[in-house]
N, C-alpha and C positions, 0 to 999 in steps of 0.2 A: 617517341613513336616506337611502338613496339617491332622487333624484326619479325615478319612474317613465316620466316624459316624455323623459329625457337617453339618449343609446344606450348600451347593454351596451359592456361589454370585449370580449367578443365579438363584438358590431356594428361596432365600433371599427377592431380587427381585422380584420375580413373587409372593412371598404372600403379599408383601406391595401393587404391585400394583393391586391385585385383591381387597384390601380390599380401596384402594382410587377410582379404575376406581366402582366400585358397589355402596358406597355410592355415587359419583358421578348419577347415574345413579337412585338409586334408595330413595335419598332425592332431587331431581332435583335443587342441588346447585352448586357452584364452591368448587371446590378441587385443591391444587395441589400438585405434589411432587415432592422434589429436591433428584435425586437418582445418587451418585457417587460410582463409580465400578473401580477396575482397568483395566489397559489397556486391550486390547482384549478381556473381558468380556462375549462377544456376544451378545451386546442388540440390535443391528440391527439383527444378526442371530438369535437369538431365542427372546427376549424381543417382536418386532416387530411381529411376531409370535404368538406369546402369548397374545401379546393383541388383536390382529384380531380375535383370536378364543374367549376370550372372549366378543367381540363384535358379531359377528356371536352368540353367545349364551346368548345374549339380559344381557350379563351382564356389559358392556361398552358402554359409547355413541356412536350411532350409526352412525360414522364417525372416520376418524384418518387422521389428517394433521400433517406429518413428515417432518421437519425444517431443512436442512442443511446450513452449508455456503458456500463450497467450489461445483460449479457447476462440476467437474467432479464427488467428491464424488455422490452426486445427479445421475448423470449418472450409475455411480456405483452398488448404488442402487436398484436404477430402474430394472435395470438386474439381479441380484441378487434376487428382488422380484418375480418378472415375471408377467405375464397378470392376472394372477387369485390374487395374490395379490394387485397388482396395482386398482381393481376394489374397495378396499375396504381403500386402503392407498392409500393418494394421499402425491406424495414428490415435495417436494420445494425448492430450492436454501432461501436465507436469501433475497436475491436481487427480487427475484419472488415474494413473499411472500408480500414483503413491497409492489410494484407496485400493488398487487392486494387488500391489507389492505388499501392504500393510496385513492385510488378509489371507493373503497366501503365500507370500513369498515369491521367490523368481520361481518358474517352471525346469524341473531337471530336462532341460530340452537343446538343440543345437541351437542357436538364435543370433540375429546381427541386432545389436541395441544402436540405436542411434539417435543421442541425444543434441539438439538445438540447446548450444547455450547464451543464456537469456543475459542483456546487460542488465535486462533492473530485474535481478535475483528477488524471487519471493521465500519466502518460509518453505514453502513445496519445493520450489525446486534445488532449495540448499539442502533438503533433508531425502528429497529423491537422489539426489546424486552419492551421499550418502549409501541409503539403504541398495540402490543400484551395484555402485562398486563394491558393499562388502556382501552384496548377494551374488554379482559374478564372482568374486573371487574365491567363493564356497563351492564352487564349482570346478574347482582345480580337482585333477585326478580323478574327476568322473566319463573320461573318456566322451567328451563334451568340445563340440565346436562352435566358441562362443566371441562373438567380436563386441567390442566395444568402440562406436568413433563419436566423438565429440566433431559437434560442426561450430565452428567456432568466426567470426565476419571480423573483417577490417583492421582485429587485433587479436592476440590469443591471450585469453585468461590462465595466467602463470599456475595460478590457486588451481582451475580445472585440472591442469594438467599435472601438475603434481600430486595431487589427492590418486590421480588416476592410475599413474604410474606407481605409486606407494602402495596401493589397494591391489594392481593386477601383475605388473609388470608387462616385460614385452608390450612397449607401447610406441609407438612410430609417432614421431613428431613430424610436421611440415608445415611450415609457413608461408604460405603463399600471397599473404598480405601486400607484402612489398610488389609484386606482380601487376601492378595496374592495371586494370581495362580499359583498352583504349575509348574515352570520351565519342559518344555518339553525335557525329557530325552536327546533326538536329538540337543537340542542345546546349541554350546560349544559358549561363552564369550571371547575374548582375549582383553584386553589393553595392546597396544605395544607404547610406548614414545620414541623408539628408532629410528632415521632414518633410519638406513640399516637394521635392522630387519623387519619395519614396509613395507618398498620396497622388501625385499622377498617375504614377505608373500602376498602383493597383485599380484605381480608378481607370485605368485605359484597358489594359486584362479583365477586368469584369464585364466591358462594353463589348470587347473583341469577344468572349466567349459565350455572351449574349447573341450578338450580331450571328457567330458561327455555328453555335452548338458544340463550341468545345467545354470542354470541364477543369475545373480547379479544385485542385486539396489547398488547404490552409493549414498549415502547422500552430495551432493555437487553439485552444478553449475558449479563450479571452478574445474570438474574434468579431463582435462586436464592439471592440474597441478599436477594433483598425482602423486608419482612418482610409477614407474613400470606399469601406465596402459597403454595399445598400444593406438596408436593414431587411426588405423585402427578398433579399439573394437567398433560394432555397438552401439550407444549412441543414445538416445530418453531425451531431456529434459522436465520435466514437474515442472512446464509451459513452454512452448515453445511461447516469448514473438512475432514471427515476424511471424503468421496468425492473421485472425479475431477470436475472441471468440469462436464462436459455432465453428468452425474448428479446434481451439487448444483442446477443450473440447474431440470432436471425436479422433482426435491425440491420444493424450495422452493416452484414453483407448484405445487404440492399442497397442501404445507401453508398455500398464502393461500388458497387454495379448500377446503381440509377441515377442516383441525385447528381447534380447539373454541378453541384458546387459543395464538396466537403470538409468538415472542419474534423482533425484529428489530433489528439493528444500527441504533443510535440512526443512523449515519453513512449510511443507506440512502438512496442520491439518487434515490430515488422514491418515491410515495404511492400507492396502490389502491384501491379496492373493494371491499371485502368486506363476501360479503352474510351476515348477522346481526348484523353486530358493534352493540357497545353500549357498549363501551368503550375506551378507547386508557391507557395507563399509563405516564407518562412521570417515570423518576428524572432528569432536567434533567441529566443527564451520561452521557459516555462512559465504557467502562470504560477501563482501560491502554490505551494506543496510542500509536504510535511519532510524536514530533515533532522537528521539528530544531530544536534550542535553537540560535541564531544566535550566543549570547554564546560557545562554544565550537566552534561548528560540529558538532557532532554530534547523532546521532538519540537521544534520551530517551525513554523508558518514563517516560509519566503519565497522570493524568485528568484530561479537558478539559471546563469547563462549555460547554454547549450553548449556542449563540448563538440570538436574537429568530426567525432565519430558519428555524432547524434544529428551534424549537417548532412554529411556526408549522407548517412540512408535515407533524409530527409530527398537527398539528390537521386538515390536508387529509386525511388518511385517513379519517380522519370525515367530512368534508365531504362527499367523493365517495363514502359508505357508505349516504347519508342516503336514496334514494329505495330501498335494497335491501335495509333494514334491518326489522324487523317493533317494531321496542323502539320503546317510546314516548320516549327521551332516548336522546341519546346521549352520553357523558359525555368528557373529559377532564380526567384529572387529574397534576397537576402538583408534583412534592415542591420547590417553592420559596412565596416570595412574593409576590406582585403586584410589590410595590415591586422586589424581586428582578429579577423578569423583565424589568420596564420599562429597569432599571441597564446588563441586559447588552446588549455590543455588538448594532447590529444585521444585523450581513454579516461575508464577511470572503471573501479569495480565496486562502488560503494553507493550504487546511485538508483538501486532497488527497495522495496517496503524491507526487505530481510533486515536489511541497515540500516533504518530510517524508523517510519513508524509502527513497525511491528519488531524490533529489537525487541523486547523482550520476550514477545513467542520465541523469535530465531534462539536467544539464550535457553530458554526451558523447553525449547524440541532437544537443545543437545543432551539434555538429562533424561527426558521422559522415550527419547529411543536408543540411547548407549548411557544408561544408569552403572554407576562403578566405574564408568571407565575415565581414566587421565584424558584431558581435553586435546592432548596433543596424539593419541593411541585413537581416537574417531576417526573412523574412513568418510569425515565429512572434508569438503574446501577448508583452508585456511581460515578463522574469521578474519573479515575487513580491519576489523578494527579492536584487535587485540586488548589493551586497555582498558578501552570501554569495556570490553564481555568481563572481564574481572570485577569492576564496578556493581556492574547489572546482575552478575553472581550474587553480590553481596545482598542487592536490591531483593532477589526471587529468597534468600535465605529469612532476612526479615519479615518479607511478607507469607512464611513459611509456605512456600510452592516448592522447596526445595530442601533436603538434610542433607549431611554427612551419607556418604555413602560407606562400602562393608571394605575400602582401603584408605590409607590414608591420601587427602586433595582431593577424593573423588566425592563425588555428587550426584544422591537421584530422586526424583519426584515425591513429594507427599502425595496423600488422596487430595488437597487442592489442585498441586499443580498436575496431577494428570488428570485430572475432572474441568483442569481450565485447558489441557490441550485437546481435550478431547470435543470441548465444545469449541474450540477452533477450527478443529478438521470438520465439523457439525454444519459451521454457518458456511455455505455452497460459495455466496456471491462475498467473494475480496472488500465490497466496499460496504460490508458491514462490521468487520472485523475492527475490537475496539477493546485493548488491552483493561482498561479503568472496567468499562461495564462488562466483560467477561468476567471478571476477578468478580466485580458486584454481583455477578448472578451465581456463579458457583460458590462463594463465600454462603453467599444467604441460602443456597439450597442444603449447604449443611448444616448448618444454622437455626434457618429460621422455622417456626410451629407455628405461623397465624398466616390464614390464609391474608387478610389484609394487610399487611406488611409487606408478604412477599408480590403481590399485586400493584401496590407500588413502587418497591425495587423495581419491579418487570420494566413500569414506566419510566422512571429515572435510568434503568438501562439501556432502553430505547432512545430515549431523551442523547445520552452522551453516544449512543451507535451512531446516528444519524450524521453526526458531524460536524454539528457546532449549535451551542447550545442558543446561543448568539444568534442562530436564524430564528427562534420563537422571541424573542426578546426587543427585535425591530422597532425602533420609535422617530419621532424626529426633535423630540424636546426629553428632558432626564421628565423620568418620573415621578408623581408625586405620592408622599405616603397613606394617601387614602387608596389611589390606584391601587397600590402594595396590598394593601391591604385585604380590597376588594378580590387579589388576585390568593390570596393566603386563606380562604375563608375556610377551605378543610384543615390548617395548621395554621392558625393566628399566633400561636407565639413564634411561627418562622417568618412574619411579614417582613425583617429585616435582614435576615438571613441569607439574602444573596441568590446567585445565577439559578440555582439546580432548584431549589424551593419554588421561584418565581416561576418559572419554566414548567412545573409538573403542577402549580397549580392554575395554569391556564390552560396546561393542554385538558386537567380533570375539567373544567367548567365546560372546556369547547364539548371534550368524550359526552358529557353527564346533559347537556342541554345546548345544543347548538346553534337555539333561535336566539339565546345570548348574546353573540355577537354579530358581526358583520362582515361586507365584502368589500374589498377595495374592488377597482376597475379592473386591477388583473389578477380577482379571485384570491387573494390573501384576505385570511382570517384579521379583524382587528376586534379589541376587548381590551378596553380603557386606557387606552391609546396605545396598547403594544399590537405591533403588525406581523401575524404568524406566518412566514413564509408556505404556503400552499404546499410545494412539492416536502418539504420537513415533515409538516403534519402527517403527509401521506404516508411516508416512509414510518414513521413513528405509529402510526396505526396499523403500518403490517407486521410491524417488528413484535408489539405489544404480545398480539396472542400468540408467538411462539416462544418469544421471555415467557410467559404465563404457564405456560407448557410445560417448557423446562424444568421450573419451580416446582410442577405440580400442584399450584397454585391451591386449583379449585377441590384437590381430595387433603386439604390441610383443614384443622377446625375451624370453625368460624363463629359467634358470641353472637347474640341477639344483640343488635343496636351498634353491633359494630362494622359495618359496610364499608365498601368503596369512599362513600363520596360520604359520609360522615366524619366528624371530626375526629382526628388522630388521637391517643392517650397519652401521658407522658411518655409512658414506656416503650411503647409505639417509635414515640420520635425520636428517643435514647437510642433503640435497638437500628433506627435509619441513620441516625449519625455517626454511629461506632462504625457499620459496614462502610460508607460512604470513608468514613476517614481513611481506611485499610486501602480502597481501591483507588484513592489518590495521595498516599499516603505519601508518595515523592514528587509530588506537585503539588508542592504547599508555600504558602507565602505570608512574611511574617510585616505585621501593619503597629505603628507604634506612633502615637500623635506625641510630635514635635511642635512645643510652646511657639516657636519661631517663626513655623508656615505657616503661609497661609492659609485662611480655611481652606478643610477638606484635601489638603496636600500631607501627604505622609511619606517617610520614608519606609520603600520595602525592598524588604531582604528574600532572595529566595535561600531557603533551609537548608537544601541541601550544599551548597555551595558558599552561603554566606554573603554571595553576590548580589547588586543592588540591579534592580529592576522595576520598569516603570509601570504605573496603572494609571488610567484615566476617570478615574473617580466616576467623573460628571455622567459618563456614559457609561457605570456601573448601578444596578438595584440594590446591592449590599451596601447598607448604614452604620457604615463605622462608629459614629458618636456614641448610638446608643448603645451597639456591643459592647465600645470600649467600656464604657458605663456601669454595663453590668458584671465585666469579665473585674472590673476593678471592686467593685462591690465585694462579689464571689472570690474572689482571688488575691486580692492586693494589685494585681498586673494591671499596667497599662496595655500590652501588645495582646492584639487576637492575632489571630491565625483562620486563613482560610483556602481554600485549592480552586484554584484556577482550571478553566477548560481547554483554554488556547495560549499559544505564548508565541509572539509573531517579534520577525527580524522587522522594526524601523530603521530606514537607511537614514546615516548620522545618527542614532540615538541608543539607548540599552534598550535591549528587548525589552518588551510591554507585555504583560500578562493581561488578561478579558475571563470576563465571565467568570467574578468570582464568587465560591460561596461558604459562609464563614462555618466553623468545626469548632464545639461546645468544647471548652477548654475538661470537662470531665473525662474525652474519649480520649489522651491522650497518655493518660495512667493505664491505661491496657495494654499500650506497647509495651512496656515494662513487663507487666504479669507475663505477656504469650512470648516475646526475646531472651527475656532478662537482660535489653539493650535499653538503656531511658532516652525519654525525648530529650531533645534532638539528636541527639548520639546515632539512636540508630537511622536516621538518614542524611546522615552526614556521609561526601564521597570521601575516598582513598586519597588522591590527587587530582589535580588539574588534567585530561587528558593528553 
């Protein structure tokens, strides 16, 4: 219990930052302070507040640029501020911020920066924090009073704060983590580990807040797997991956302001207010989501348990619901155990896309905005994962996104790699961003001279943005090779040819003739027996004429008789194999029939690694026998080689590769020509990480 006499977190706070925003102001230098709070704290609510007034009272630089990352938060915000705030605080996404840094640079102005640091770190806001600190620290000795605080919850990122202080100096540290808030009487904690316990009680909280008109969040995606929640319970996901950005954005605050009953991305880096709620429902895990397994260097599809920190704001929601609530409890529940929760870690800073599935933007932003310089001379955070970035160095060198720079160790972009960051900062919405098909669109726009070539690049980049190739591929029995066939007819010699062939020639039949196929009962495409996920197609159809764009598709020549939707040429599908191999050039996997197995069972290796890894054949459309066939013909080899689109953690088993598509043993002599590194040499790792 807290003693009543000791000052608030809050109080805490506001004399620290009176005494950094003043001297800031009134020795016209740089200051800054790294100020961690526990969750709910209110330094948007009152922090925010308090420093307006003392800026209004000439005791802070007179401006305030408040930093988010997560653009609804921002939304959020915003309203929460209101007009008369807003005039004095100006708020930003992470993403915003950079576009207008990138452009212009910082303003030679007095200013208080104030950025929210984010647990799951994107590319934007590793590479803002970056250009932030070494743009305030260019500010030294321009008779400029300029603050920098990092708002930091529950734990303070070491990495921030170091970067911060090495960048500016004069930086005030306070941790006020350890400070607990005292628990709102109102709210009761349950962890239940038990199935049928755990299925009453959500089953009794759905009824009571029916009966009431209270409201629930749901910590999960996957929450039509709960059990005991109705299927008819009005549900809002956030993010809602299938509008445009600025419309999910609007969404979403509606559905924290309306909907009766909300489901949210356990990974949500932020917590609200919502007024009725009465409950929070937490299955203590993520659903699938993309991680980089370091022991191979590639990004994995699994489930991650929730870390102490990630319950905890899960609990803050309630926390800051408490005074807008009418329910006499406010509950959360927890499907672990005490003992459970206490085990798991409690932080962690690697649990962002920057580390995960866009690692190799986060690697080629550190070149393409601090080019020549020593990796440890960047005014960026620490990387997570050191090792690894050494690795992925090597990765962006062979796939020349990257040279020697003008000392020696240093490193800075070619015309690829900064044509592929630059169409990174290009695509608006995060959940199009898709390292394979960015490299394939910008390879081929340097590239490629035929307008149909690049018109199907555009689609096969669509095809892997989307998110898994796997959703157009849908069956309930393996397929037969007439189907294959049937699905191949603009490139019949790739009817065995695997994932990405299959997939682009059914979304061309659906584009080209759509009374072709058919509808299931909930609106999925079907066409000889593959069942094309609805919301895929759609996305895949928005995506097409802006890949199309990019290429400049439609001002490239074009041949009499050689269209879209006519058959490919050799050279055609030579010039589509070589690109393709480049943009999964390190997710590849090596297949070699063993007299011994069973049919249809092979041993695979993945290339980089060496390591063995499983595939499921029967639920694959790539035809091993026959490649093998011909690769041995052509070649003397037994072993093809083909790249995978997913590579998912099976609990008890080695990762399983999906979605494969096989790579013409010819394109593999060009690695040689453009490295001077030969297959497999050159993507072969360093070490184990």
């Amino acid at each position: 219990m807290a003693d009543a006499n000791q000052p608030t977190v809050r109080g805490k706070a506001k004399k620290v930052l009176d005494e950094v925003l003043g001297n800031a102001m009134e020795k016209k230098e740089i200051y800054g302070l790294a100020l961690t709070t526990p969750l709910a704290a209110g330094k948007t609510t009152q922090l925010i507040f308090h420093i307006s007034k003392l800026m209004e009272n000439g005791k802070a630089p007179p401006g305030i640029c408040y930093i988010l990352s997560a653009p609804v938060e921002v939304a959020a915000v915003k309203h929460y501020l209101g007009p008369k705030q807003l005039d004095r605080v100006q708020v930003y996404s992470s993403s915003e911020f950079l576009s207008l840094v990138r452009e212009n640079g910082l303003p030679d102005e007095s200013l208080t920066y104030i950025l929210d640091i984010n647990w799951y770190s994107t590319v934007e806001d590793e590479v803002l924090f970056g250009q932030l600190v070494q743009g305030v620290g260019e500010k030294k000795g321009k008779d400029l009073g300029v603050a920098v605080i990092l708002f930091m919850s529950d734990f303070e990122s070491g990495r921030a704060v170091n970067a911060l202080e090495k960048g500016i100096g004069n930086v005030s540290r306070c941790n006020y983590s350890a400070d607990h808030l005292p628990t709102p009487e109102k709210l009761r904690i349950a962890f239940v580990d038990n199935y049928d316990r755990w299925t009453d009680r959500i089953k009794l909280e759905e009824q009571d807040a029916n009966d009431k008109n209270y409201r629930i969040v749901v910590g999960s995606l996957d929450w039509v797997d709960l059990p005991g929640i109705s299927i008819d319970a009005v549900f809002h996901e956030v993010p809602n991956e299938e509008v445009p950005v600025e419309e999910r954005v609007q969404a979403d605050l509606t559905a924290l302001i309306e909907k009766a009953t909300v489901a949210i991305d356990p990974k949500t880096p932020y917590s609200l207010k919502i007024s009725r709620l009465a409950t929070f429902i937490s299955p203590g895990e993520t659903s699938v989501v993309p991680r980089l397994d370091t022991n191979i260097l590639q990004v994995v599809i699994k489930r991650r348990k929730l870390l102490q920190c990630e319950i905890r704001r899960q609990q803050s929601w309630l926390v800051k619901s408490v005074n807008v609530t009418t329910s006499p409890t406010l509950r959360f529940l927890a499907n672990m155990s005490e003992e459970e929760f206490h085990d798991r870690d409690q932080s962690a800073e690697d649990l962002g896309p920057a580390w995960n599935d866009e690692f190799m933007f986060m690697a080629l932003a550190l070149f393409h905005h601090w080019p020549n310089e020593d990796l440890n001379r960047m005014p960026v955070r620490k990387p997570v994962r050191h090792l690894a970035l050494v690795d992925t160095v090597k990765r962006l060198y062979v796939l020349r996104c990257i040279t020697e720079g003008t000392r020696l160790g240093t490193f800075r972009c070619t015309d690829l790699g900064s044509a592929l960051m630059e169409w990174y900062y290009g695509v608006k919405d995060p959940l199009r961003r898709d390292f394979h098909a960015g490299y394939l669109l910008c390879q081929t726009k340097i590239d490629s001279r035929d307008a149909n070539t690049s018109k199907l690049i555009a689609r096969i980049a669509a095809i892997a943005a989307c998110g898994s190739v796997g959703s157009l591929l849908l069956r309930g029995e393996p397929a037969e090779d007439e189907e294959l066939a049937e699905c191949c007819v603009f490139f019949p010699s790739k009817t065995y040819a695997g994932a990405i062939w299959v997939a682009l020639g059914l979304y061309m039949l659906y584009e080209s003739d759509p009374s072709l196929s058919t509808r299931d009962q909930d609106g999925n495409v079907v066409y000889q027996g593959f069942i094309m996920h609805r919301v895929m197609l759609g996305r895949i159809q928005g995506m097409v004429p802006q890949f199309e764009e990019y290429l400049q598709a439609d001002s490239l020549p074009r041949s009499q008789g050689n269209m879209l939707y006519q058959a490919l040429t050799n050279s055609q599908i030579a010039f589509i194999d070589r690109q393709m191999m480049w943009a999964w050039l390190h997710r590849i996997v090596m297949l070699r029939l063993n007299p011994q197995s069973p049919p249809r069972e092979y041993p695979v290796v993945e290339m980089g690694t060496m390591e063995d890894i499983a595939v499921n054949l029967e639920s694959e459309v790539i035809r091993v026998e026959p490649i093998q066939q011909y690769c041995e013909n052509l070649t003397g080899g037994r072993s093809i080689f083909a790249f995978y689109s997913t590579l998912q953690d099976v609990p008890g088993s080695v990762l399983q590769a999906a979605s494969l598509t096989w790579i013409h043993p010819r394109c593999f002599g060009e690695v040689q020509e453009r490295t001077g590194i030969r297959w497999p040499d050159a993507v072969a790792a360093f070490a184990d990480q």
